[in-house]
C-alpha positions as CSV (number, residue, x, y, z in Angstrom):
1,X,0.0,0.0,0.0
2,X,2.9,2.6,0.6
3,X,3.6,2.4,-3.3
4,X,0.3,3.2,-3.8
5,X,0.5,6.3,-1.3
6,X,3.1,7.6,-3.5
7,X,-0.1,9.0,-6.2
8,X,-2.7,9.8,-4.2
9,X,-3.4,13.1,-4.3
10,X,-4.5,14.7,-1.1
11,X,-8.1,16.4,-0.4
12,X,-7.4,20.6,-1.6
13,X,-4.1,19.6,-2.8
14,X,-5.7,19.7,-6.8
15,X,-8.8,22.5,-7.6
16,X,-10.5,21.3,-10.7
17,X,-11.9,24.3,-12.9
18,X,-15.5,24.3,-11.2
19,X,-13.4,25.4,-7.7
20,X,-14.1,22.0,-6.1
21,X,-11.6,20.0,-4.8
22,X,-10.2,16.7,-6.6
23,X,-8.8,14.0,-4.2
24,X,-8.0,9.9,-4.2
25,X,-11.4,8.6,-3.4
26,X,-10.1,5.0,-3.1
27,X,-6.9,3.4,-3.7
28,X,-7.8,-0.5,-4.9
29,X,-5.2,-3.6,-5.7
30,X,-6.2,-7.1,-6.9
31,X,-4.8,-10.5,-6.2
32,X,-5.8,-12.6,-9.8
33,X,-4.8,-15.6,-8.4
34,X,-7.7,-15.6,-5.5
35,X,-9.8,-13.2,-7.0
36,X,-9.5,-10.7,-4.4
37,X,-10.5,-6.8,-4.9
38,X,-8.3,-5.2,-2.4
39,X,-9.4,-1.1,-1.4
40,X,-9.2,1.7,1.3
41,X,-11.3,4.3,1.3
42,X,-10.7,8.0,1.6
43,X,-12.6,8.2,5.1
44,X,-11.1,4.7,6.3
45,X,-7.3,3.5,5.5
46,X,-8.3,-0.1,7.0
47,X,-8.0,-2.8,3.9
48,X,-11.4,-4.2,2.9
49,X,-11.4,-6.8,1.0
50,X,-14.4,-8.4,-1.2
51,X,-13.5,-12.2,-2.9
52,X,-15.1,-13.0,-6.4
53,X,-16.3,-16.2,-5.6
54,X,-17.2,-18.9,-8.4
55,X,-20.8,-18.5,-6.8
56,X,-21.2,-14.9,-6.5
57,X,-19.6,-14.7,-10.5
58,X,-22.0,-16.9,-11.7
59,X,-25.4,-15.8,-9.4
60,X,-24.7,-12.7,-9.7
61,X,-27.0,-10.7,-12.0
62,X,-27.2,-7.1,-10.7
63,X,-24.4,-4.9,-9.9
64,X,-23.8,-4.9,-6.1
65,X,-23.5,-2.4,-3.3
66,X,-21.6,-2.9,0.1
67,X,-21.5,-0.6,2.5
68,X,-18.3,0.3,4.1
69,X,-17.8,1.9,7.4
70,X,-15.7,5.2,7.3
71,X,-15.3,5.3,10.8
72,X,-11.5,3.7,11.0
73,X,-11.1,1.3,13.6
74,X,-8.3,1.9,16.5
75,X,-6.7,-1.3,17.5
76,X,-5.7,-0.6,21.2
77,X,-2.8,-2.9,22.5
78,X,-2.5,-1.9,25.9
């Protein structure tokens, strides 16, 4: 992911001609070999992850939405 960091462009850092602000909405990766969409979020850096199952390739006939939370969990050790 710290590759990927490298060409995000941060939010205010780019003003597009209408005066709003152009940012890295997600920064995504995929694994071909288990068929594994890889992505963080602007809101959350934690790695989601969704796997393109044989089953959900083949019985699925409608785009699909999943809702990720963009409050980013704090792991807390001690």
């Amino acid at each position: 992911w710290y590759i990927l960091n490298s060409v995000r462009i941060p939010n205010g850092a780019v003003i597009k001609d209408n005066g709003e602000p152009d940012f890295t909405q997600y920064v995504a990766s995929m694994c071909s070999e288990s068929k594994t969409y890889y992505f963080t979020s602007y809101e959350n850096n934690q790695i989601n992850s969704v796997t393109l199952t044989d089953e959900v390739l083949e019985n699925t006939k409608e785009p699909t939405t999943y809702v990720v939370d963009t409050v980013q969990n704090v792991n807390k050790l001690v």
